[in-house]
RODRENTI-672794 format. One record per residue (C-alpha): residue number from 1; residue in three letters; y, z, x. Coordinates in nm, 4 decimals, padded with zeros to 6 digits. Each point is the difference from the previous one (the first is absolute). Example, Ala and Ser with C-alpha at 12.3 -4.5 7.8 and 13.67 -1.06 7.14 Angstrom:
2
<node 1, 'ala', <-00.4500, 00.7800, 01.2300>>
<node 2, 'ser', <00.3440, -00.0660, 00.1370>>
! end
This chain:
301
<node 1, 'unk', <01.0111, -03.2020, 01.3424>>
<node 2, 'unk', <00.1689, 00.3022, 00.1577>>
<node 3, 'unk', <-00.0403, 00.2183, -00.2405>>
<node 4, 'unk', <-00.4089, -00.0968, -00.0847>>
<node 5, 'unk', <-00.3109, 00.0602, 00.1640>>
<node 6, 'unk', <-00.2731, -00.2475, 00.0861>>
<node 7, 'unk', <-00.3898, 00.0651, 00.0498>>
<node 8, 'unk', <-00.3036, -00.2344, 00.0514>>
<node 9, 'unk', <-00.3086, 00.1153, -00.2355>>
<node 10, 'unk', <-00.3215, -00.1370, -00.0265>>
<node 11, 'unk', <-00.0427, -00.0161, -00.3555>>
<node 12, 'unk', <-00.2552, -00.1184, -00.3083>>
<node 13, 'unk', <00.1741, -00.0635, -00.3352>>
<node 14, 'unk', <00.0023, 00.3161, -00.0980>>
<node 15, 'unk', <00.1625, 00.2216, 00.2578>>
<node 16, 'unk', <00.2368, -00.2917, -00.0681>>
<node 17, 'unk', <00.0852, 00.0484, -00.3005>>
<node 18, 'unk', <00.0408, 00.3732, 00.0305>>
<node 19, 'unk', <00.2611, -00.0505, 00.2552>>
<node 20, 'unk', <00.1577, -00.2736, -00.2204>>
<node 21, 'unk', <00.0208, 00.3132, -00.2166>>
<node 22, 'unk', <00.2213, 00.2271, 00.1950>>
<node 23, 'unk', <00.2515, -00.2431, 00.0395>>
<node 24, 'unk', <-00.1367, -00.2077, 00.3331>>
<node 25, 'unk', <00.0757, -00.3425, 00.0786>>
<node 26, 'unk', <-00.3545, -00.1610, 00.0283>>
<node 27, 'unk', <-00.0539, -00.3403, 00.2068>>
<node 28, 'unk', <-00.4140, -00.1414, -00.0264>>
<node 29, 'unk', <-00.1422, -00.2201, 00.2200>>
<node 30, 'unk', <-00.3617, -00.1289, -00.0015>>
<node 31, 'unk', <-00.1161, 00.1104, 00.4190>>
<node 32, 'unk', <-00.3049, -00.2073, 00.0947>>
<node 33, 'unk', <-00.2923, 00.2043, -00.0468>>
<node 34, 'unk', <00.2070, 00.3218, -00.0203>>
<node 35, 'unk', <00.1131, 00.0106, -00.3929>>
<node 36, 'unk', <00.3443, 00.0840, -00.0652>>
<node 37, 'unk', <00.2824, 00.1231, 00.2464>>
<node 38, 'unk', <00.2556, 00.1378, -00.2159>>
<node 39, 'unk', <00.3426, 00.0426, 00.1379>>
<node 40, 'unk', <00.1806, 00.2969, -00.1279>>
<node 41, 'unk', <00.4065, 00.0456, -00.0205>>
<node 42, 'unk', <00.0320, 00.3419, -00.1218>>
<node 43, 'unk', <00.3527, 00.1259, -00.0782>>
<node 44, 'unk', <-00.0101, 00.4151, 00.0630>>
<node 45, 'unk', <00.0983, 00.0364, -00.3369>>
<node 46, 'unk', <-00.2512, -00.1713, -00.1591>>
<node 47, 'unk', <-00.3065, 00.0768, 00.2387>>
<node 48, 'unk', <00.0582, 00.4033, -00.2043>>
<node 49, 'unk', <00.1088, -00.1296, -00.3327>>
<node 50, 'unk', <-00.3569, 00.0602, -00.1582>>
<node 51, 'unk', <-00.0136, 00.3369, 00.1660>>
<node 52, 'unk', <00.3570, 00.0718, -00.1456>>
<node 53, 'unk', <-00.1165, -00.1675, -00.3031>>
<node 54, 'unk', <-00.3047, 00.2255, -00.0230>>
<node 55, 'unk', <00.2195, 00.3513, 00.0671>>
<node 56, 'unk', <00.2247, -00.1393, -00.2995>>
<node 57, 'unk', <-00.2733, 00.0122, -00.2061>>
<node 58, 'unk', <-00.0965, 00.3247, 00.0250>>
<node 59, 'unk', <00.3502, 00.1327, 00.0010>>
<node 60, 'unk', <00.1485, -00.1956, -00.2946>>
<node 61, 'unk', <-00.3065, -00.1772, -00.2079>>
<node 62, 'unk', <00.1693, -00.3596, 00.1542>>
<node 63, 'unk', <-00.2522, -00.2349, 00.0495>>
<node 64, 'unk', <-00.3082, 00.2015, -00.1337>>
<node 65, 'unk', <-00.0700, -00.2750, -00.2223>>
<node 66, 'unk', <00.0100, -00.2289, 00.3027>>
<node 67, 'unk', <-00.2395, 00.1725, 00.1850>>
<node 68, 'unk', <-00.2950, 00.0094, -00.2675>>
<node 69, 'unk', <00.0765, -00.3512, -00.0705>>
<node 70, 'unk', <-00.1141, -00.0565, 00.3354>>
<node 71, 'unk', <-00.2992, 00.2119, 00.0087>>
<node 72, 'unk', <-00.1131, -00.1240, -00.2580>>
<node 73, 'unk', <00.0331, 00.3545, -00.2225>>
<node 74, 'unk', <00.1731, -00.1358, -00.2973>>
<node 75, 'unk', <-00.2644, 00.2238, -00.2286>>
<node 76, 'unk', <00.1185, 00.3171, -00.2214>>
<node 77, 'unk', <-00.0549, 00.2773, 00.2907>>
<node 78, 'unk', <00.1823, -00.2550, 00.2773>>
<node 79, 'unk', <00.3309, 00.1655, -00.0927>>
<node 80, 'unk', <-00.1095, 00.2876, 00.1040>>
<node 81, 'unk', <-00.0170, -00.0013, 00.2988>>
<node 82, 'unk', <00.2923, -00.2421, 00.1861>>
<node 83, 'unk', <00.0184, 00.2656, 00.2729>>
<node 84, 'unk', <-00.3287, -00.0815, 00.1110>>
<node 85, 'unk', <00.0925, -00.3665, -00.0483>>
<node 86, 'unk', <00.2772, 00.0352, 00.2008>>
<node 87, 'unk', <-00.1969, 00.2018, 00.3073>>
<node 88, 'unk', <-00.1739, -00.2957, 00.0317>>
<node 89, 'unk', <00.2310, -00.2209, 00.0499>>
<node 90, 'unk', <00.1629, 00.1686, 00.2368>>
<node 91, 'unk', <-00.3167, 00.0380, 00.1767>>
<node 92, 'unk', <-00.0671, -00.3567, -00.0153>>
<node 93, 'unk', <00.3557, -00.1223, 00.1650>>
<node 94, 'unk', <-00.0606, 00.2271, 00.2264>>
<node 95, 'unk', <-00.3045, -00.1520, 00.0956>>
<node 96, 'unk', <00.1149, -00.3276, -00.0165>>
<node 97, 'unk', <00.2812, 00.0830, 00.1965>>
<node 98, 'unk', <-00.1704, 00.1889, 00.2581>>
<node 99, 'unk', <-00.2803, -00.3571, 00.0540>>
<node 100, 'unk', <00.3331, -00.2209, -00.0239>>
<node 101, 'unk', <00.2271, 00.1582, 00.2363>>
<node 102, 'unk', <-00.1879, 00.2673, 00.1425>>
<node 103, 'unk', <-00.0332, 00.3613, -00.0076>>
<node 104, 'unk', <00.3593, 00.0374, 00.2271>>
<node 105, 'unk', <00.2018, -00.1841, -00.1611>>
<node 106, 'unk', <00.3244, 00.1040, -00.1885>>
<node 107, 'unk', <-00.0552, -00.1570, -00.3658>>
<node 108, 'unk', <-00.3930, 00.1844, 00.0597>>
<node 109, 'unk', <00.1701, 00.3137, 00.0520>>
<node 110, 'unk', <00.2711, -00.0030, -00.2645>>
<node 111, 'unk', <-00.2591, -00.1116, -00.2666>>
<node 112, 'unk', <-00.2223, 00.2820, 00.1387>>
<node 113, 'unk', <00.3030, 00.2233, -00.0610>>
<node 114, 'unk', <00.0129, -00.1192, -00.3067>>
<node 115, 'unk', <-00.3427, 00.0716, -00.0910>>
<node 116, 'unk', <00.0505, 00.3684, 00.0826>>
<node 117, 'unk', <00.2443, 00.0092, -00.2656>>
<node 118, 'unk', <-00.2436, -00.1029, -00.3346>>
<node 119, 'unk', <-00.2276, 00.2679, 00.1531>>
<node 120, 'unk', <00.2578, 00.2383, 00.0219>>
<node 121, 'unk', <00.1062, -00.1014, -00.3636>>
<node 122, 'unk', <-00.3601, 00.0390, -00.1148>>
<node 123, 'unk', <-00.0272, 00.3393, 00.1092>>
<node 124, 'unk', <-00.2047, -00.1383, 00.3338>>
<node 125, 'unk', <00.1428, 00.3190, 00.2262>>
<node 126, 'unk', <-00.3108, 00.0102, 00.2391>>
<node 127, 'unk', <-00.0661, -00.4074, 00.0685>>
<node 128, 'unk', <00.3842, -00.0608, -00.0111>>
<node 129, 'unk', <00.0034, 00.2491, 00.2582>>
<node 130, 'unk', <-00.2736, -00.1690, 00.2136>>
<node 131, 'unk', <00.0869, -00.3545, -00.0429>>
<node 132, 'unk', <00.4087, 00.0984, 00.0870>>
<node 133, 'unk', <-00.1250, 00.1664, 00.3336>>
<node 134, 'unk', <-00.1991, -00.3090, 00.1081>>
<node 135, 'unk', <00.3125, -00.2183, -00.0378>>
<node 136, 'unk', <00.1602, 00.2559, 00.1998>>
<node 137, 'unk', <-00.2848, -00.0164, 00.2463>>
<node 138, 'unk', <00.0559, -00.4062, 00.0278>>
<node 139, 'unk', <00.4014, 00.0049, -00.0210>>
<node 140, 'unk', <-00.0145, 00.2830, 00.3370>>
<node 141, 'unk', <-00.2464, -00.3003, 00.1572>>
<node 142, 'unk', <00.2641, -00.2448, -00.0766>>
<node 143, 'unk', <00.3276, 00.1924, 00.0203>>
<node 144, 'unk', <-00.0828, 00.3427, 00.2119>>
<node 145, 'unk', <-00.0816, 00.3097, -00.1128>>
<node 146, 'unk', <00.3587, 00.1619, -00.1048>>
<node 147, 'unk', <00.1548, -00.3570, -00.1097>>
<node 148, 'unk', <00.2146, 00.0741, -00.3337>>
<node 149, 'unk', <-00.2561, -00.1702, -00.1781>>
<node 150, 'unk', <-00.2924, 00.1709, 00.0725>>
<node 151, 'unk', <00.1332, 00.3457, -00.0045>>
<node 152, 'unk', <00.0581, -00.1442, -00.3167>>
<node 153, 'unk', <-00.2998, -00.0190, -00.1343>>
<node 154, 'unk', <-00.1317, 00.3115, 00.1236>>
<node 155, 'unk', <00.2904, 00.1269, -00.1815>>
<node 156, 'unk', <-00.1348, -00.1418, -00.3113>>
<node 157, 'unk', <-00.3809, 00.0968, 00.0631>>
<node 158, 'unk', <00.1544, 00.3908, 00.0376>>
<node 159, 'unk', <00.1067, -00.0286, -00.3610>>
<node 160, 'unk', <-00.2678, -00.1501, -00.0990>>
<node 161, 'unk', <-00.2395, 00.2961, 00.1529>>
<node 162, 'unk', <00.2189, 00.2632, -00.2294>>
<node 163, 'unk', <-00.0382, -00.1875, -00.2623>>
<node 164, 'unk', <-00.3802, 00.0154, -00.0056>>
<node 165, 'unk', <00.0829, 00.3910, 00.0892>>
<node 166, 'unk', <-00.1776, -00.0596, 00.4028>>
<node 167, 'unk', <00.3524, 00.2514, 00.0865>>
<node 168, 'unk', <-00.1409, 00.0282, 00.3470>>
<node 169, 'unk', <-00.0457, -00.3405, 00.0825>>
<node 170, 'unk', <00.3588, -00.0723, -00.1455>>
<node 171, 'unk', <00.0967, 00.2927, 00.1736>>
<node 172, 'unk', <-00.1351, -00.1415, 00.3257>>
<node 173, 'unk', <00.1438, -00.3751, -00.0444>>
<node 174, 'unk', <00.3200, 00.0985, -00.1252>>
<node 175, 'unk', <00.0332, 00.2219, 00.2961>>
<node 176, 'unk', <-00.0589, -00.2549, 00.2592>>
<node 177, 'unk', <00.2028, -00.3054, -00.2003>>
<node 178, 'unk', <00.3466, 00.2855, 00.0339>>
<node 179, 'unk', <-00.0796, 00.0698, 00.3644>>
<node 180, 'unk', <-00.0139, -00.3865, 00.0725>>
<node 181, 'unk', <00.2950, -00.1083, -00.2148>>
<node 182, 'unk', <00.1739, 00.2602, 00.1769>>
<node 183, 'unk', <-00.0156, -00.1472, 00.2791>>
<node 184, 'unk', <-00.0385, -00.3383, -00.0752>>
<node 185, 'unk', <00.2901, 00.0060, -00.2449>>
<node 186, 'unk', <00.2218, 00.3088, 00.0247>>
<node 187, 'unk', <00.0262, 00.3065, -00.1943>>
<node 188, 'unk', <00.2225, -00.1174, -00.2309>>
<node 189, 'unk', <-00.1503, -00.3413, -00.1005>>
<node 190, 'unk', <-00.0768, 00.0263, -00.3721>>
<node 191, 'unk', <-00.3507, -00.0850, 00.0633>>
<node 192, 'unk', <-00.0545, 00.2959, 00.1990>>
<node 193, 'unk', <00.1962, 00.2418, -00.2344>>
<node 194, 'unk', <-00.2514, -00.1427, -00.2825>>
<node 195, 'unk', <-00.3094, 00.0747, 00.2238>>
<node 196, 'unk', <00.1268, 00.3541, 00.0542>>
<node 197, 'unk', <00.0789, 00.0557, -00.3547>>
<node 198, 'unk', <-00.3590, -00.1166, -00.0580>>
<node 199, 'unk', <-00.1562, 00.2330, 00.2797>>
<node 200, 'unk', <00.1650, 00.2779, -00.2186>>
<node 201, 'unk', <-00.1006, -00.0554, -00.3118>>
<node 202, 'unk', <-00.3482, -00.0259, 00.1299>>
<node 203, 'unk', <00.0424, 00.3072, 00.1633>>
<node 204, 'unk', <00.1038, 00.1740, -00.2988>>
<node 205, 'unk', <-00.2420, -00.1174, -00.2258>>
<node 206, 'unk', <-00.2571, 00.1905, 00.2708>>
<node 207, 'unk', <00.1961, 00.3426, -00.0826>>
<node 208, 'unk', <00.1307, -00.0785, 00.4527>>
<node 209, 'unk', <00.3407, 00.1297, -00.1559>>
<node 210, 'unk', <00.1569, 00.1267, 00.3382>>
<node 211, 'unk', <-00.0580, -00.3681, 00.0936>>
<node 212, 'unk', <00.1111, -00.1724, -00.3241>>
<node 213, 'unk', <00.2971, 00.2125, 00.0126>>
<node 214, 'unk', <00.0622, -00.0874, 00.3861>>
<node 215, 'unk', <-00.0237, -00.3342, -00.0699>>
<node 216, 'unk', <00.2359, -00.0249, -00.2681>>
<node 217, 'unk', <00.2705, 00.1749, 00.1433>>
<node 218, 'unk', <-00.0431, -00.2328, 00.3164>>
<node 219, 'unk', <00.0244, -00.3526, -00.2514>>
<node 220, 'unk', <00.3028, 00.2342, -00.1951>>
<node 221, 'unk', <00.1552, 00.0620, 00.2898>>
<node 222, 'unk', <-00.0405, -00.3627, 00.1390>>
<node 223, 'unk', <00.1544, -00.1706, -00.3619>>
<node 224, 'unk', <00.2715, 00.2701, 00.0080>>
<node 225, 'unk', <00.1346, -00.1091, 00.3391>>
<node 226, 'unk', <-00.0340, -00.4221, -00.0865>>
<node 227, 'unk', <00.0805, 00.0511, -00.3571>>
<node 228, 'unk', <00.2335, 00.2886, -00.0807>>
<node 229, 'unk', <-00.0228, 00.3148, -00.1644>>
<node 230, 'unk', <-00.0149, -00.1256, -00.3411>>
<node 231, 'unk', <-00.1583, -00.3871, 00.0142>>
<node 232, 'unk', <-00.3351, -00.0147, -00.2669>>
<node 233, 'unk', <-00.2012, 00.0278, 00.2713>>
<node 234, 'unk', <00.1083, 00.2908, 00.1951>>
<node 235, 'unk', <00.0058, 00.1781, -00.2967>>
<node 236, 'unk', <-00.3655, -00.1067, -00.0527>>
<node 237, 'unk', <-00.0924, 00.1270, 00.3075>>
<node 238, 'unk', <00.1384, 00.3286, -00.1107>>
<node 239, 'unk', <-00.1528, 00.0345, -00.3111>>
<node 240, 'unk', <-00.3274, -00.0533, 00.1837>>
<node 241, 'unk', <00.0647, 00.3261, 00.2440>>
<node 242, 'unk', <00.1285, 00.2107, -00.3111>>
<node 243, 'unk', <-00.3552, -00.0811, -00.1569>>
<node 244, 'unk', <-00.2246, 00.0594, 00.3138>>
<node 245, 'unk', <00.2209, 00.3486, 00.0045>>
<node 246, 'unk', <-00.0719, 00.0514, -00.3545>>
<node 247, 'unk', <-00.3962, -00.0612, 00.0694>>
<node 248, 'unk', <00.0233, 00.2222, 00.3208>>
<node 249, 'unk', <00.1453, 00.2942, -00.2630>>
<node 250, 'unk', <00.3287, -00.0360, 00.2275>>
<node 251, 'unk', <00.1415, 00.0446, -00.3770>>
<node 252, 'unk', <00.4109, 00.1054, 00.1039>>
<node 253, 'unk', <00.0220, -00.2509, 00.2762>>
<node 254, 'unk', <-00.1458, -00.2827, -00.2620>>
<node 255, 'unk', <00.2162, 00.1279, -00.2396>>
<node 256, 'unk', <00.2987, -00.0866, 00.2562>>
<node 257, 'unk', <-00.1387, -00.3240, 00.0434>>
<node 258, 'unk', <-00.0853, -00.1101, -00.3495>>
<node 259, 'unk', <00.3732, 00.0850, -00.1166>>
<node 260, 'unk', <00.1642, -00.1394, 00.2652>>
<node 261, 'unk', <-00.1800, -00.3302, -00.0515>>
<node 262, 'unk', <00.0517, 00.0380, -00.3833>>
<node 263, 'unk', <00.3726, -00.0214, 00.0283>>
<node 264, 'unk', <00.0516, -00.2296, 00.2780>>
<node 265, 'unk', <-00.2702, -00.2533, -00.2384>>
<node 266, 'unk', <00.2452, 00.1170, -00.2718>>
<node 267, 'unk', <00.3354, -00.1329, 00.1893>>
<node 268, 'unk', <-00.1882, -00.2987, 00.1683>>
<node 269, 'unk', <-00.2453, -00.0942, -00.3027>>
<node 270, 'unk', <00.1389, 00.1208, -00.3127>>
<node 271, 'unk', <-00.1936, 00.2974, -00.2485>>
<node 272, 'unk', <-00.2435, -00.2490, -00.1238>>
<node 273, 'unk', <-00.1306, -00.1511, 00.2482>>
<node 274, 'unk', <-00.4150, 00.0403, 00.0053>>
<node 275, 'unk', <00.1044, 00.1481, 00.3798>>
<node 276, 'unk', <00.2623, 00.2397, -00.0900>>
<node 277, 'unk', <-00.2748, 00.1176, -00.3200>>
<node 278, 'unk', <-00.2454, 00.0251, 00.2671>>
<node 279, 'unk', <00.1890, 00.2096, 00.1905>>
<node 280, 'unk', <00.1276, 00.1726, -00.2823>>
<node 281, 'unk', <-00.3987, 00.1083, -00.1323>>
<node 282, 'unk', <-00.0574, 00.0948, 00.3787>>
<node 283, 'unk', <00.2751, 00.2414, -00.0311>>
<node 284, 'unk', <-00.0817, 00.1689, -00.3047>>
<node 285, 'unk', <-00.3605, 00.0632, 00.1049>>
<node 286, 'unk', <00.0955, 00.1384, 00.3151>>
<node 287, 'unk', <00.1989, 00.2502, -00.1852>>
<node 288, 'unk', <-00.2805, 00.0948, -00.2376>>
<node 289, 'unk', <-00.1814, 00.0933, 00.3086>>
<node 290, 'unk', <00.2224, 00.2052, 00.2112>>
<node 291, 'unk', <00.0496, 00.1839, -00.3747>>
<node 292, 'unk', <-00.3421, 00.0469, -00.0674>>
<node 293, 'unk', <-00.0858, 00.1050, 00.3666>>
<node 294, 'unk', <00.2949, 00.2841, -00.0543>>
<node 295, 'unk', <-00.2257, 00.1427, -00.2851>>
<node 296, 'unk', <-00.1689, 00.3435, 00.0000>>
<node 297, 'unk', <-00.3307, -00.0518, 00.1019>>
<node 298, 'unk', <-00.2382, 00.1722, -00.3069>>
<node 299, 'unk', <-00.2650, 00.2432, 00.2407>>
<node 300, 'unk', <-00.1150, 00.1997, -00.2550>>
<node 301, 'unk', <-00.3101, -00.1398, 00.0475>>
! end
């Protein structure tokens, strides 16, 4: 049993059954005066399979039918709404997980993970948000404040605060989750390259160009030296500083930028790649502008 999990529950018949239901081993016995103790052999997989489950049925319809079976919703508007459906059953492992095993535990917190997801799927931004940041708040109880994990989730509850358009929250989060990976992991770890790519888009979409720009050269500069001149990525980090410059009205130096990463993504890429087009539209609107900027201004009025 090296690779499962066991947990002693006190139990009626139907928390039982529920955790039948997500995959559990269940063992009754009758206690003298006490009802039923219910030993529980969770595998991790299946302790999150209805949570998984759940985020499957918002993303790809699978198991919608499932889920109003078992609420009961079989009527003419219950196919309307599987998302909802699927919320709460997510919501209701987690529960069951959470009196089971305990609010701690691993399975708790990947099923809680999980549950982020359907409400991130539904459109959720705000309580996805707030539910990701308490299982941040328990995994730095469990694992320390700048473990992997839980910078992590902070990293996730920063995207999810753009994405509900709080920019100075996300702002805020994403600033302290690229200071701590920094240290925690190194400058060049992926995950701190993708929390300093997300630190400048969020400081972009606030119109902090000098910032966004800063920051993009600094995760350009970073890819350039691990990658190489010319790897996808690099260039990607490129194309970003060309467009901050473009924004900032920098129009000659973006116009550098945007053809130089137009025919490296030509060489590396081929002409029809949806990057190389990208780069390729960029380009041409850059040069509409520093051609319409060199027009006579009309002041006859």
């Amino acid at each position: 049993m090296s690779d499962k999990r066991g947990a002693l529950a006190w139990a009626g018949g139907a928390v039982g059954a529920l955790l039948c239901a997500v995959g559990g081993t269940v063992l009754v016995s009758r206690g003298a005066g006490v009802g039923y103790l219910a030993v529980v052999v969770l595998t991790a997989p299946a302790a999150v399979y209805a949570c998984t489950r759940a985020w499957r049925a918002v993303t790809s319809g699978d198991g919608a039918a499932d889920d109003r079976r078992a609420a009961g919703e079989d009527g003419p508007d219950a196919a309307s709404a599987p998302g909802s459906l699927s919320l709460k059953t997510a919501e209701a492992e987690v529960d069951a997980l959470t009196r089971a095993l305990g609010p701690e535990h691993p399975d708790t917190l990947a099923c809680r993970d999980a549950l982020v997801k359907v409400m991130e799927e539904l459109g959720e931004w705000d309580i996805a948000a707030t539910e990701m940041l308490m299982v941040a708040r328990v995994r730095a109880q469990v694992l320390g404040n700048e473990h992997p994990e839980t910078l992590a989730n902070r990293h996730t509850a920063g995207l999810l605060m753009a994405a509900a358009q709080h920019f100075e929250q996300a702002e805020a989060m994403h600033r302290m989750v690229l200071e701590a990976r920094s240290r925690v992991l190194g400058e060049e770890h992926p995950d701190t390259l993708s929390s300093r790519y997300n630190l400048a888009r969020v400081l972009g979409v606030q119109g902090k160009l000098e910032e966004a720009e800063a920051e993009n050269r600094t995760l350009y500069e970073v890819r350039r030296r691990m990658l190489g001149e010319e790897h996808p990525d690099t260039l990607a980090g490129r194309y970003d500083v060309a467009r901050v410059l473009a924004v900032r009205r920098k129009l000659e130096e973006a116009e550098r930028e945007h053809r130089a990463v137009l025919e490296a993504r030509s060489r590396v890429l081929g002409e029809e790649h949806p990057d190389t087009r990208a780069s390729r539209l960029e380009l041409d609107v850059v040069r509409l502008a520093i051609r319409a900027s060199a027009l006579p201004t009309d002041e006859s009025e």
